[in-house]
C-alpha positions as CSV (number, residue, x, y, z in Angstrom):
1,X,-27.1,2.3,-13.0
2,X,-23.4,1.3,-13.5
3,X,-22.9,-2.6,-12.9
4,X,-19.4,-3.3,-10.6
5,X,-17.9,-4.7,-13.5
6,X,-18.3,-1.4,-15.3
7,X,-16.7,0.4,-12.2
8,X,-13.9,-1.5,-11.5
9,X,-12.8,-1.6,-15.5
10,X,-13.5,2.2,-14.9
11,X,-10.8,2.2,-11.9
12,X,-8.1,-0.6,-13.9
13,X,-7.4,3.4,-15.3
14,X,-5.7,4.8,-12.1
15,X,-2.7,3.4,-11.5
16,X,0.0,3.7,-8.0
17,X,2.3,5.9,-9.5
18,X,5.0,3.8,-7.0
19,X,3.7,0.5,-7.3
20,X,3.5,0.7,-11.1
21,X,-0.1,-0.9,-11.3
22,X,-3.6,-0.4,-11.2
23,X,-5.8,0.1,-8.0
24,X,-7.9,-2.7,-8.7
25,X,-4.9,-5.1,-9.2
26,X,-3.3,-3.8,-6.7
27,X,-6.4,-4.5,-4.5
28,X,-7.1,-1.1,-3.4
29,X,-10.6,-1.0,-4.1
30,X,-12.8,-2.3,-1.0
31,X,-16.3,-2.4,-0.2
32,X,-17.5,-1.3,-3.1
33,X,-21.5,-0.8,-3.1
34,X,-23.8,1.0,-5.7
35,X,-27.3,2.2,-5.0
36,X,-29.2,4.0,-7.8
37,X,-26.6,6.4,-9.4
38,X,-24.6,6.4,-6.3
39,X,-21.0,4.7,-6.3
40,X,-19.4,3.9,-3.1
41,X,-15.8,2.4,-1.7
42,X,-12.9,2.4,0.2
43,X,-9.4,3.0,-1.4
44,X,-7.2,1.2,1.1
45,X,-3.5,2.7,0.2
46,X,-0.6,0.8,1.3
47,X,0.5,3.4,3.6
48,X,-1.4,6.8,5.4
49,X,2.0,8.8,4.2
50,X,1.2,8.2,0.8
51,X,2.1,11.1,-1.4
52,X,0.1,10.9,-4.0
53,X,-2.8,10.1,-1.9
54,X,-5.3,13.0,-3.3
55,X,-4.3,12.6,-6.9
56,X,-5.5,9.3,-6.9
57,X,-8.7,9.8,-5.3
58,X,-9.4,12.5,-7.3
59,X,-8.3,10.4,-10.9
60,X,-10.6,7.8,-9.1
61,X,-13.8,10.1,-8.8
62,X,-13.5,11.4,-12.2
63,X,-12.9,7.5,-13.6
64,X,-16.1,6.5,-12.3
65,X,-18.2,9.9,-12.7
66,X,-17.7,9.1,-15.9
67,X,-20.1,6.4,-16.9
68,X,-23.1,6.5,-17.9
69,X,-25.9,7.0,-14.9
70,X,-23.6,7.5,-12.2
71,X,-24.6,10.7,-10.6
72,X,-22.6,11.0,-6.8
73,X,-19.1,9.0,-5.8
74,X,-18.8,7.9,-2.4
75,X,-14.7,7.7,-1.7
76,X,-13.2,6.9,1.8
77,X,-9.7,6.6,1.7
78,X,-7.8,4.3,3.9
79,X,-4.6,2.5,4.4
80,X,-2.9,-0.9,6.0
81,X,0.9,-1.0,5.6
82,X,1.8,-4.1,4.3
83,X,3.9,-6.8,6.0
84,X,6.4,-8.1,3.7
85,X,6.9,-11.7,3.5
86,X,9.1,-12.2,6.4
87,X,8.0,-10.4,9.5
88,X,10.3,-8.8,11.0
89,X,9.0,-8.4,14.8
90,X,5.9,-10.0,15.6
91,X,3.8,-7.1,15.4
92,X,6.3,-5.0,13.3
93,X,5.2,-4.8,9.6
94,X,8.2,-2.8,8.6
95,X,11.9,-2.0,10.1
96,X,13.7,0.7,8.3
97,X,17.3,1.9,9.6
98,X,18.6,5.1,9.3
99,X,22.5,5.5,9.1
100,X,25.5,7.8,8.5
101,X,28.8,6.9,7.6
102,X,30.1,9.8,9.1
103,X,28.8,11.6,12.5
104,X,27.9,15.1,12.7
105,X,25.2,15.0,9.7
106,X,22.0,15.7,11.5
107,X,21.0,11.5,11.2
108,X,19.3,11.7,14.7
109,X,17.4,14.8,13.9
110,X,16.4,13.0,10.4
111,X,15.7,9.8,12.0
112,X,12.9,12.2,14.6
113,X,11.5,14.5,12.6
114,X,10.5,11.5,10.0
115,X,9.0,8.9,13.0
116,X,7.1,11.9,14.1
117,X,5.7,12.9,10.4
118,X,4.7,9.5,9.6
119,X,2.8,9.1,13.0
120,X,0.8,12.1,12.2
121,X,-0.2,10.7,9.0
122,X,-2.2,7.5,11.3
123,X,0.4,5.6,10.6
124,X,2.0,3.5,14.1
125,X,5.6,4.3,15.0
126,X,8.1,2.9,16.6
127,X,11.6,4.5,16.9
128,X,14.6,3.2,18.7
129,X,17.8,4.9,19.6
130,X,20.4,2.6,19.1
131,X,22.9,5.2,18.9
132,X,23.9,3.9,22.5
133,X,27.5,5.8,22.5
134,X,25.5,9.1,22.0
135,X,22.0,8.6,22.4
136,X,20.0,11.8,21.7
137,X,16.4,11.0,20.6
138,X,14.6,11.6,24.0
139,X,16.2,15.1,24.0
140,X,14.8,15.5,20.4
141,X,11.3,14.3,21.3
142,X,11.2,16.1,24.7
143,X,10.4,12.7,26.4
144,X,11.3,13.0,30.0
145,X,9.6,10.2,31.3
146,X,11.6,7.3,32.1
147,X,10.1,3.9,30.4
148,X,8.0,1.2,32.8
149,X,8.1,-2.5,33.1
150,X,4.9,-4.0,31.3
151,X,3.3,-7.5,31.9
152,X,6.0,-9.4,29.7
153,X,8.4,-6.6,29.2
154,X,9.4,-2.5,29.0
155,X,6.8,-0.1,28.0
156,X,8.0,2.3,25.5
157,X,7.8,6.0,26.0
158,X,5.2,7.7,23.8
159,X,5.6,11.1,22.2
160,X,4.5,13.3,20.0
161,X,3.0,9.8,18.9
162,X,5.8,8.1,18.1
163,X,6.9,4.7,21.0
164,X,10.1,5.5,21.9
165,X,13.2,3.1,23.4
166,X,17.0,4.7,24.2
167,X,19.5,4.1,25.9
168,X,19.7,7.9,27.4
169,X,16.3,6.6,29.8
170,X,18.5,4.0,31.3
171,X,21.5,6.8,31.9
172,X,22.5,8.7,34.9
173,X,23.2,12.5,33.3
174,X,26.7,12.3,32.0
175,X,26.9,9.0,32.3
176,X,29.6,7.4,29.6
177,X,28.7,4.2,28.2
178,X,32.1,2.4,27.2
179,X,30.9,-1.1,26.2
180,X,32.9,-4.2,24.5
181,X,30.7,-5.6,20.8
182,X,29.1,-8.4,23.1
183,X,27.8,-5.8,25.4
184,X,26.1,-3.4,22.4
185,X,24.7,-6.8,20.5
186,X,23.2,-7.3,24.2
187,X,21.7,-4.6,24.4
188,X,20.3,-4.2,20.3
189,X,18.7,-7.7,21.4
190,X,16.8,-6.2,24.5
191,X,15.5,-3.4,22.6
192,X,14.1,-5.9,19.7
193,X,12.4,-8.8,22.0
194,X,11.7,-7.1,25.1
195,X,10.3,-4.0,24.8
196,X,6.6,-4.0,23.9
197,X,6.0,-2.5,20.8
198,X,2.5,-3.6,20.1
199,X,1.3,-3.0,16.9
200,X,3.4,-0.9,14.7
201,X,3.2,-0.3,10.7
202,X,7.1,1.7,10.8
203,X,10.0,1.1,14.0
204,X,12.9,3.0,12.3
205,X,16.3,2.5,14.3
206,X,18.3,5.7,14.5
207,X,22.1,3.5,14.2
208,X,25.3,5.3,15.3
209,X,27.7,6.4,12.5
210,X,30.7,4.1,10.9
211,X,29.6,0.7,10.2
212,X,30.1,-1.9,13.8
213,X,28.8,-3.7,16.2
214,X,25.2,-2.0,16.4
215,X,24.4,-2.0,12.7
216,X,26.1,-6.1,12.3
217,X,23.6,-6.9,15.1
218,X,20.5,-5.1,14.1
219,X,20.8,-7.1,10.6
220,X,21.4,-10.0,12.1
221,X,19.0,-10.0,14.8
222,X,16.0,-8.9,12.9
223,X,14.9,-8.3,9.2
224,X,15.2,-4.9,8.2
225,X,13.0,-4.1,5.3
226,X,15.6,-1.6,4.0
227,X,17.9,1.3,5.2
228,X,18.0,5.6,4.5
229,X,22.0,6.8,4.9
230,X,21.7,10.2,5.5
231,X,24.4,12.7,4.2
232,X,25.6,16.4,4.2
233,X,26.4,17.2,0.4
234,X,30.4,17.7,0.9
235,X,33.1,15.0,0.0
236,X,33.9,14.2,3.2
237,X,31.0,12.8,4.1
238,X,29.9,11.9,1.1
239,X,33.0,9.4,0.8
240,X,32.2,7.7,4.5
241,X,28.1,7.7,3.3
242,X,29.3,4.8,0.6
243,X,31.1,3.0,3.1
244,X,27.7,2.6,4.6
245,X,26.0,1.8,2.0
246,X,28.4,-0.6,1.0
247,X,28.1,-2.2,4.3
248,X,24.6,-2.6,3.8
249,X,25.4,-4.2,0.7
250,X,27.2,-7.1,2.2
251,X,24.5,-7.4,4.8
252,X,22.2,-8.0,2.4
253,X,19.8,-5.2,3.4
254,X,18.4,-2.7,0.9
255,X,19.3,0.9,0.9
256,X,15.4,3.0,0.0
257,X,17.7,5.8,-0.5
258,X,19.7,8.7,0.1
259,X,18.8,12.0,1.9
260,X,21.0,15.1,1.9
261,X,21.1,17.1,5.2
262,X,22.3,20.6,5.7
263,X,21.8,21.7,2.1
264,X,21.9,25.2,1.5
265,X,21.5,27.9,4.4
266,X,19.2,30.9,3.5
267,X,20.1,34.0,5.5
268,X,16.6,34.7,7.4
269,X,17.6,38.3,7.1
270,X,18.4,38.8,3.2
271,X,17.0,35.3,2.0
272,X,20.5,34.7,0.3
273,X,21.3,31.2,0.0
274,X,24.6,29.8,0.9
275,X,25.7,26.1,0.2
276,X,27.7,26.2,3.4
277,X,28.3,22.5,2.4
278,X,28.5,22.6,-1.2
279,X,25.7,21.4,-3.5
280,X,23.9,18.6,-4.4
281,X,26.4,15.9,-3.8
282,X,24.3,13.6,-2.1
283,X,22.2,13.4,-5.3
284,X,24.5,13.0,-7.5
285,X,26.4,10.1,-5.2
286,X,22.7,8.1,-5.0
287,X,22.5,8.6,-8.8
288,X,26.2,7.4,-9.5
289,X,25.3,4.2,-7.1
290,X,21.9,3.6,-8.6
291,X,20.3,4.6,-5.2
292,X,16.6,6.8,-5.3
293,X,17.3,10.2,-4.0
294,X,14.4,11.2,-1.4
295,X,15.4,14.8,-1.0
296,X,17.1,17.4,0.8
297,X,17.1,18.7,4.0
298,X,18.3,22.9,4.4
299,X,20.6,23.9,6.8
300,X,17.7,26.0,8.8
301,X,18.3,27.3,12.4
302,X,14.4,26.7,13.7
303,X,15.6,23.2,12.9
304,X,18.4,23.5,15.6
305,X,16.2,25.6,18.2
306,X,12.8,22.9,17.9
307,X,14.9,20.0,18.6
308,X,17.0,21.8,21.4
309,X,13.6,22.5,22.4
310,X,12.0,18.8,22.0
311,X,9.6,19.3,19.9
312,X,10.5,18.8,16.0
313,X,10.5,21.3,13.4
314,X,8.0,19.2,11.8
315,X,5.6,20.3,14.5
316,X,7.1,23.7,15.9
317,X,7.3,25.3,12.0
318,X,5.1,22.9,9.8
319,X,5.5,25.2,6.7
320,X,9.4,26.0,7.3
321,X,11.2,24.6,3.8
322,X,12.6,22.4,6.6
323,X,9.5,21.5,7.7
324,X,8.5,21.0,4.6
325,X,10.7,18.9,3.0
326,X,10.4,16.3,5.8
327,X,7.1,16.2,5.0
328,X,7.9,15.1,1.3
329,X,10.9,12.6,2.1
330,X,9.0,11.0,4.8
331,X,6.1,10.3,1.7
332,X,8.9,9.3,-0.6
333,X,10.2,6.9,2.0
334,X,7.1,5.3,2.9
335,X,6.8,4.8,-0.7
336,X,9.8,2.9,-0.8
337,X,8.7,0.9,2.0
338,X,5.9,-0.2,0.2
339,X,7.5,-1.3,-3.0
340,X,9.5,-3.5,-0.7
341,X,6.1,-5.1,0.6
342,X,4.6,-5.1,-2.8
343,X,1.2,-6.8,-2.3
344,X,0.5,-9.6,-4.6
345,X,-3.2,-7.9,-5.7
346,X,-6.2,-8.9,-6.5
347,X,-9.9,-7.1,-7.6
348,X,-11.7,-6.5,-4.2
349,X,-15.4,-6.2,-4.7
Protein backbone atom coordinates (compact mmCIF):
# COMPACT_ATOMS: atom_id res chain seq x y z
CA UNK A 1 0.00 0.00 0.00
CA UNK A 2 1.33 3.43 -1.34
CA UNK A 3 1.94 5.96 1.61
CA UNK A 4 0.54 9.78 0.66
CA UNK A 5 3.90 10.93 0.44
CA UNK A 6 4.54 8.36 -2.30
CA UNK A 7 1.33 9.67 -4.13
CA UNK A 8 1.60 13.16 -4.09
CA UNK A 9 5.59 12.91 -5.23
CA UNK A 10 3.77 10.62 -7.84
CA UNK A 11 1.39 13.69 -8.79
CA UNK A 12 4.49 16.76 -8.34
CA UNK A 13 4.76 14.90 -12.33
CA UNK A 14 1.59 16.46 -13.83
CA UNK A 15 1.87 19.82 -14.24
CA UNK A 16 -1.15 22.87 -15.46
CA UNK A 17 0.05 23.27 -18.74
CA UNK A 18 -1.38 27.19 -18.10
CA UNK A 19 -0.30 27.73 -14.76
CA UNK A 20 3.21 26.39 -15.50
CA UNK A 21 3.38 24.17 -12.21
CA UNK A 22 2.55 21.15 -10.58
CA UNK A 23 -0.89 19.94 -9.32
CA UNK A 24 0.21 19.39 -5.94
CA UNK A 25 1.88 23.02 -5.73
CA UNK A 26 -0.62 24.29 -7.30
CA UNK A 27 -2.98 22.78 -4.60
CA UNK A 28 -5.10 20.82 -6.75
CA UNK A 29 -5.04 17.72 -5.02
CA UNK A 30 -7.91 17.39 -2.27
CA UNK A 31 -9.16 14.83 -0.09
CA UNK A 32 -6.84 12.50 -0.87
CA UNK A 33 -7.67 8.97 1.07
CA UNK A 34 -6.10 5.43 0.41
CA UNK A 35 -7.56 2.19 1.54
CA UNK A 36 -5.77 -1.11 0.63
CA UNK A 37 -4.54 -0.55 -3.02
CA UNK A 38 -7.17 1.91 -3.68
CA UNK A 39 -6.16 5.79 -4.25
CA UNK A 40 -8.69 8.38 -3.96
CA UNK A 41 -9.03 12.42 -4.51
CA UNK A 42 -10.38 15.32 -5.83
CA UNK A 43 -8.58 17.44 -8.55
CA UNK A 44 -10.03 20.81 -7.88
CA UNK A 45 -9.06 22.85 -11.36
CA UNK A 46 -9.17 26.55 -11.21
CA UNK A 47 -11.92 26.79 -13.60
CA UNK A 48 -14.84 24.02 -14.99
CA UNK A 49 -13.79 25.46 -18.72
CA UNK A 50 -10.58 24.09 -18.33
CA UNK A 51 -9.25 22.80 -21.58
CA UNK A 52 -7.04 20.50 -20.68
CA UNK A 53 -9.15 19.08 -18.06
CA UNK A 54 -9.11 15.26 -19.23
CA UNK A 55 -5.46 15.23 -20.09
CA UNK A 56 -4.66 15.94 -16.77
CA UNK A 57 -6.80 13.45 -15.10
CA UNK A 58 -5.72 10.97 -17.19
CA UNK A 59 -1.57 11.97 -16.72
CA UNK A 60 -2.84 11.80 -13.05
CA UNK A 61 -4.30 8.17 -13.12
CA UNK A 62 -1.44 6.78 -14.86
CA UNK A 63 1.17 8.82 -12.25
CA UNK A 64 -0.33 7.09 -9.42
CA UNK A 65 -1.23 3.53 -11.14
CA UNK A 66 2.10 3.44 -11.26
CA UNK A 67 3.51 2.52 -7.93
CA UNK A 68 3.96 -0.22 -6.47
CA UNK A 69 0.52 -1.92 -4.82
CA UNK A 70 -1.81 0.53 -6.05
CA UNK A 71 -4.38 -1.50 -7.82
CA UNK A 72 -7.73 1.15 -8.59
CA UNK A 73 -7.56 5.29 -8.77
CA UNK A 74 -10.43 7.03 -7.48
CA UNK A 75 -10.38 10.70 -9.44
CA UNK A 76 -13.31 13.31 -9.04
CA UNK A 77 -12.59 16.34 -10.77
CA UNK A 78 -13.72 19.59 -9.62
CA UNK A 79 -13.18 23.30 -9.85
CA UNK A 80 -13.41 26.85 -7.80
CA UNK A 81 -12.41 29.88 -9.91
CA UNK A 82 -10.20 31.77 -8.00
CA UNK A 83 -10.69 35.30 -6.76
CA UNK A 84 -7.75 37.37 -7.50
CA UNK A 85 -6.40 39.51 -4.79
CA UNK A 86 -8.70 42.43 -5.18
CA UNK A 87 -12.27 41.51 -5.54
CA UNK A 88 -13.83 42.97 -7.89
CA UNK A 89 -17.73 42.83 -6.81
CA UNK A 90 -18.48 41.33 -3.72
CA UNK A 91 -19.48 38.17 -4.87
CA UNK A 92 -17.72 38.45 -8.32
CA UNK A 93 -14.40 36.40 -8.48
CA UNK A 94 -13.61 37.63 -11.97
CA UNK A 95 -14.77 40.62 -14.38
CA UNK A 96 -13.52 40.25 -17.96
CA UNK A 97 -14.58 42.93 -20.70
CA UNK A 98 -15.09 42.38 -24.04
CA UNK A 99 -14.40 45.22 -26.63
CA UNK A 100 -14.04 46.41 -30.26
CA UNK A 101 -12.50 49.26 -31.51
CA UNK A 102 -14.56 49.34 -34.38
CA UNK A 103 -18.52 48.30 -34.53
CA UNK A 104 -19.86 45.86 -36.78
CA UNK A 105 -17.40 42.85 -35.76
CA UNK A 106 -19.72 40.44 -34.24
CA UNK A 107 -18.43 41.63 -30.32
CA UNK A 108 -21.99 41.15 -28.95
CA UNK A 109 -22.45 37.80 -30.48
CA UNK A 110 -18.76 36.91 -29.06
CA UNK A 111 -19.40 38.36 -25.83
CA UNK A 112 -23.00 35.64 -25.84
CA UNK A 113 -21.96 32.80 -27.20
CA UNK A 114 -18.79 32.70 -24.64
CA UNK A 115 -21.09 33.68 -21.21
CA UNK A 116 -23.37 30.90 -22.42
CA UNK A 117 -20.33 28.21 -23.02
CA UNK A 118 -18.71 28.82 -19.82
CA UNK A 119 -22.07 28.53 -17.91
CA UNK A 120 -22.57 25.09 -19.33
CA UNK A 121 -19.28 24.08 -18.22
CA UNK A 122 -20.82 24.69 -14.12
CA UNK A 123 -19.16 27.63 -14.13
CA UNK A 124 -21.59 30.94 -12.68
CA UNK A 125 -22.18 33.79 -15.20
CA UNK A 126 -22.87 36.95 -15.23
CA UNK A 127 -23.11 39.08 -18.42
CA UNK A 128 -24.00 42.71 -18.80
CA UNK A 129 -24.82 44.72 -21.75
CA UNK A 130 -23.35 47.87 -21.47
CA UNK A 131 -23.49 48.53 -24.94
CA UNK A 132 -26.33 51.05 -23.86
CA UNK A 133 -26.40 53.00 -27.37
CA UNK A 134 -27.22 49.63 -29.08
CA UNK A 135 -27.96 47.11 -26.70
CA UNK A 136 -28.57 43.67 -28.23
CA UNK A 137 -27.80 40.79 -25.75
CA UNK A 138 -31.41 39.99 -24.72
CA UNK A 139 -32.25 39.52 -28.41
CA UNK A 140 -29.15 37.17 -28.52
CA UNK A 141 -30.17 35.14 -25.47
CA UNK A 142 -33.94 35.13 -26.36
CA UNK A 143 -34.66 36.70 -22.87
CA UNK A 144 -37.99 38.29 -22.98
CA UNK A 145 -38.65 38.75 -19.58
CA UNK A 146 -38.23 42.05 -18.17
CA UNK A 147 -35.93 42.00 -14.86
CA UNK A 148 -37.68 42.35 -11.12
CA UNK A 149 -36.92 44.32 -8.11
CA UNK A 150 -35.22 42.00 -5.46
CA UNK A 151 -34.94 42.60 -1.60
CA UNK A 152 -31.95 45.18 -1.90
CA UNK A 153 -31.94 45.55 -5.52
CA UNK A 154 -32.81 44.24 -9.45
CA UNK A 155 -32.91 40.65 -10.18
CA UNK A 156 -31.13 39.70 -13.26
CA UNK A 157 -32.73 37.86 -15.99
CA UNK A 158 -31.52 34.25 -16.34
CA UNK A 159 -30.96 32.39 -19.58
CA UNK A 160 -29.64 29.78 -21.10
CA UNK A 161 -27.82 29.97 -17.59
CA UNK A 162 -26.21 32.90 -17.95
CA UNK A 163 -27.75 36.28 -15.33
CA UNK A 164 -28.36 38.80 -17.63
CA UNK A 165 -28.58 42.90 -17.13
CA UNK A 166 -29.24 45.44 -20.39
CA UNK A 167 -30.31 48.31 -21.06
CA UNK A 168 -32.79 47.03 -23.98
CA UNK A 169 -35.25 45.57 -20.64
CA UNK A 170 -35.54 49.08 -19.53
CA UNK A 171 -36.44 50.29 -23.33
CA UNK A 172 -39.70 51.02 -24.92
CA UNK A 173 -39.21 49.23 -28.71
CA UNK A 174 -37.40 51.82 -30.75
CA UNK A 175 -36.67 53.71 -28.09
CA UNK A 176 -33.28 56.01 -28.68
CA UNK A 177 -31.13 56.47 -25.81
CA UNK A 178 -29.16 59.85 -26.39
CA UNK A 179 -27.39 60.35 -23.10
CA UNK A 180 -24.50 63.01 -21.93
CA UNK A 181 -21.00 60.83 -20.22
CA UNK A 182 -22.59 61.59 -16.63
CA UNK A 183 -25.70 59.91 -17.67
CA UNK A 184 -23.77 56.42 -19.18
CA UNK A 185 -21.25 56.43 -15.93
CA UNK A 186 -24.78 56.56 -14.06
CA UNK A 187 -26.02 54.01 -15.38
CA UNK A 188 -22.52 51.47 -15.63
CA UNK A 189 -22.71 52.30 -11.74
CA UNK A 190 -26.34 50.81 -11.35
CA UNK A 191 -25.64 47.83 -13.22
CA UNK A 192 -22.33 47.15 -10.96
CA UNK A 193 -23.87 47.87 -7.23
CA UNK A 194 -27.45 47.38 -7.68
CA UNK A 195 -28.25 44.56 -9.45
CA UNK A 196 -27.97 41.26 -7.61
CA UNK A 197 -25.55 39.10 -8.98
CA UNK A 198 -25.06 36.63 -6.23
CA UNK A 199 -22.44 34.44 -6.63
CA UNK A 200 -20.62 34.50 -9.83
CA UNK A 201 -17.05 32.87 -10.86
CA UNK A 202 -17.22 35.06 -14.63
CA UNK A 203 -19.65 38.65 -15.19
CA UNK A 204 -18.18 39.57 -18.64
CA UNK A 205 -19.40 43.23 -19.87
CA UNK A 206 -20.21 43.26 -23.52
CA UNK A 207 -18.67 47.34 -23.94
CA UNK A 208 -19.81 49.43 -26.97
CA UNK A 209 -17.08 50.03 -29.67
CA UNK A 210 -14.49 53.13 -29.72
CA UNK A 211 -12.98 53.83 -26.46
CA UNK A 212 -15.55 56.54 -24.00
CA UNK A 213 -17.45 57.08 -21.47
CA UNK A 214 -18.68 53.30 -20.81
CA UNK A 215 -15.32 51.62 -20.92
CA UNK A 216 -13.50 54.89 -18.61
CA UNK A 217 -16.23 54.02 -16.16
CA UNK A 218 -16.32 50.36 -16.03
CA UNK A 219 -12.42 50.62 -15.16
CA UNK A 220 -12.83 52.99 -12.94
CA UNK A 221 -15.77 51.82 -11.14
CA UNK A 222 -14.74 48.26 -10.60
CA UNK A 223 -11.58 45.99 -11.06
CA UNK A 224 -11.57 44.22 -14.17
CA UNK A 225 -9.42 41.19 -14.08
CA UNK A 226 -8.53 41.72 -17.83
CA UNK A 227 -10.18 42.51 -21.29
CA UNK A 228 -10.75 40.21 -24.98
CA UNK A 229 -10.93 42.94 -28.09
CA UNK A 230 -12.54 41.20 -30.59
CA UNK A 231 -11.68 41.77 -34.31
CA UNK A 232 -12.48 40.94 -38.04
CA UNK A 233 -9.02 40.08 -39.77
CA UNK A 234 -9.03 43.23 -42.24
CA UNK A 235 -7.03 46.52 -41.78
CA UNK A 236 -9.75 48.55 -41.06
CA UNK A 237 -10.57 47.08 -38.12
CA UNK A 238 -7.62 45.75 -37.25
CA UNK A 239 -6.18 49.54 -37.02
CA UNK A 240 -9.26 50.80 -34.55
CA UNK A 241 -8.77 47.04 -32.49
CA UNK A 242 -5.15 48.74 -31.21
CA UNK A 243 -6.72 51.79 -30.32
CA UNK A 244 -8.56 49.73 -27.86
CA UNK A 245 -6.06 47.93 -26.75
CA UNK A 246 -4.08 50.78 -26.26
CA UNK A 247 -6.75 52.30 -24.23
CA UNK A 248 -6.75 49.49 -22.05
CA UNK A 249 -3.25 50.09 -21.73
CA UNK A 250 -3.46 53.40 -20.08
CA UNK A 251 -6.31 52.14 -17.96
CA UNK A 252 -4.13 49.89 -16.54
CA UNK A 253 -6.33 46.77 -17.28
CA UNK A 254 -4.89 43.63 -19.02
CA UNK A 255 -5.75 42.65 -22.42
CA UNK A 256 -6.16 38.10 -22.14
CA UNK A 257 -6.17 38.46 -25.76
CA UNK A 258 -7.30 38.80 -29.20
CA UNK A 259 -10.08 36.90 -31.06
CA UNK A 260 -10.67 37.15 -34.77
CA UNK A 261 -14.33 37.20 -35.90
CA UNK A 262 -15.64 36.51 -39.34
CA UNK A 263 -12.66 34.61 -40.53
CA UNK A 264 -13.10 32.75 -43.54
CA UNK A 265 -16.76 31.87 -45.00
CA UNK A 266 -17.09 28.23 -46.35
CA UNK A 267 -19.71 28.03 -49.05
CA UNK A 268 -22.34 25.28 -47.38
CA UNK A 269 -22.89 24.28 -50.88
CA UNK A 270 -19.25 23.51 -52.34
CA UNK A 271 -17.32 23.81 -48.97
CA UNK A 272 -14.99 26.41 -50.72
CA UNK A 273 -13.56 28.84 -48.35
CA UNK A 274 -13.48 32.39 -48.91
CA UNK A 275 -11.63 34.97 -46.64
CA UNK A 276 -14.38 37.47 -47.27
CA UNK A 277 -12.24 39.58 -44.74
CA UNK A 278 -8.83 38.62 -45.58
CA UNK A 279 -6.71 36.25 -43.44
CA UNK A 280 -5.34 35.96 -40.29
CA UNK A 281 -4.70 39.47 -39.39
CA UNK A 282 -6.00 39.44 -36.05
CA UNK A 283 -3.16 36.92 -35.20
CA UNK A 284 -0.71 38.34 -36.57
CA UNK A 285 -1.71 42.04 -34.92
CA UNK A 286 -1.87 40.13 -31.17
CA UNK A 287 1.63 38.62 -32.10
CA UNK A 288 3.13 41.96 -33.28
CA UNK A 289 1.65 43.50 -29.80
CA UNK A 290 2.77 40.62 -27.63
CA UNK A 291 -0.97 39.77 -27.04
CA UNK A 292 -2.11 35.73 -26.74
CA UNK A 293 -4.24 34.89 -29.68
CA UNK A 294 -7.39 32.76 -28.44
CA UNK A 295 -8.66 31.92 -31.88
CA UNK A 296 -10.87 32.50 -34.69
CA UNK A 297 -14.26 32.78 -35.21
CA UNK A 298 -15.76 31.74 -39.23
CA UNK A 299 -17.99 33.77 -40.90
CA UNK A 300 -20.89 31.02 -40.68
CA UNK A 301 -24.57 31.83 -41.48
CA UNK A 302 -26.16 29.32 -38.61
CA UNK A 303 -24.22 31.86 -36.50
CA UNK A 304 -26.42 34.75 -37.90
CA UNK A 305 -29.89 32.64 -37.93
CA UNK A 306 -29.26 31.13 -33.96
CA UNK A 307 -28.74 34.52 -32.58
CA UNK A 308 -31.62 36.12 -34.74
CA UNK A 309 -33.26 33.27 -33.25
CA UNK A 310 -32.11 33.70 -29.48
CA UNK A 311 -30.64 30.90 -28.90
CA UNK A 312 -26.67 30.79 -29.58
CA UNK A 313 -24.92 28.79 -32.10
CA UNK A 314 -23.18 27.37 -29.22
CA UNK A 315 -26.42 25.62 -28.32
CA UNK A 316 -28.44 25.49 -31.67
CA UNK A 317 -25.26 23.74 -33.80
CA UNK A 318 -22.80 22.53 -30.94
CA UNK A 319 -20.48 20.79 -33.58
CA UNK A 320 -20.68 23.75 -36.30
CA UNK A 321 -16.75 24.96 -36.72
CA UNK A 322 -18.46 28.01 -35.27
CA UNK A 323 -19.76 26.18 -32.60
CA UNK A 324 -16.77 24.74 -32.12
CA UNK A 325 -14.41 27.19 -32.00
CA UNK A 326 -16.29 29.04 -29.24
CA UNK A 327 -15.98 26.09 -27.41
CA UNK A 328 -12.07 26.30 -27.59
CA UNK A 329 -11.59 30.25 -27.11
CA UNK A 330 -14.02 30.24 -24.22
CA UNK A 331 -11.29 27.36 -22.56
CA UNK A 332 -8.40 29.43 -23.71
CA UNK A 333 -9.95 32.53 -22.07
CA UNK A 334 -10.81 30.98 -18.87
CA UNK A 335 -7.32 30.02 -18.93
CA UNK A 336 -6.17 33.33 -19.09
CA UNK A 337 -8.40 34.21 -16.33
CA UNK A 338 -6.83 32.00 -14.22
CA UNK A 339 -3.19 32.96 -14.71
CA UNK A 340 -4.47 36.34 -13.69
CA UNK A 341 -5.70 34.76 -10.26
CA UNK A 342 -2.70 32.55 -9.94
CA UNK A 343 -3.25 30.75 -6.56
CA UNK A 344 -0.34 30.91 -4.29
CA UNK A 345 -0.39 26.78 -3.83
CA UNK A 346 0.22 24.55 -1.51
CA UNK A 347 0.16 20.35 -1.09
CA UNK A 348 -3.44 19.56 0.02
CA UNK A 349 -3.66 16.24 1.71
Amino acid sequence: MPTEEEVLAALRGVRDPDLGEDVVTLGFIKDLKISGDRVSFAMELTTPACPMKEAMRQDAEGAVRALPGVGAVDIRMTARVRQPARAVLPGVANIVAVASGKGGVGKSTVSANLAVVLASTGARVGLMDADVYGPSIPLLLGAKEEPREGDGGILPVERHGVRIISMAFFMAGDEAVIWRGPMLHGVIRQFLSEVKWGELDYLLVDLPPGTGDVQLSLCQLAKVTGAVVVSTPQDAALRVARKAIAMFDKLETPVLGVIENMSGFACPKCGKVSEVFGKGGAEAEAGRLGLPFLGRIPLAEEVCDSSDAGTPVVLKSPDSPAGKAFREIAGALAAKVSLRSRPAGAAAK
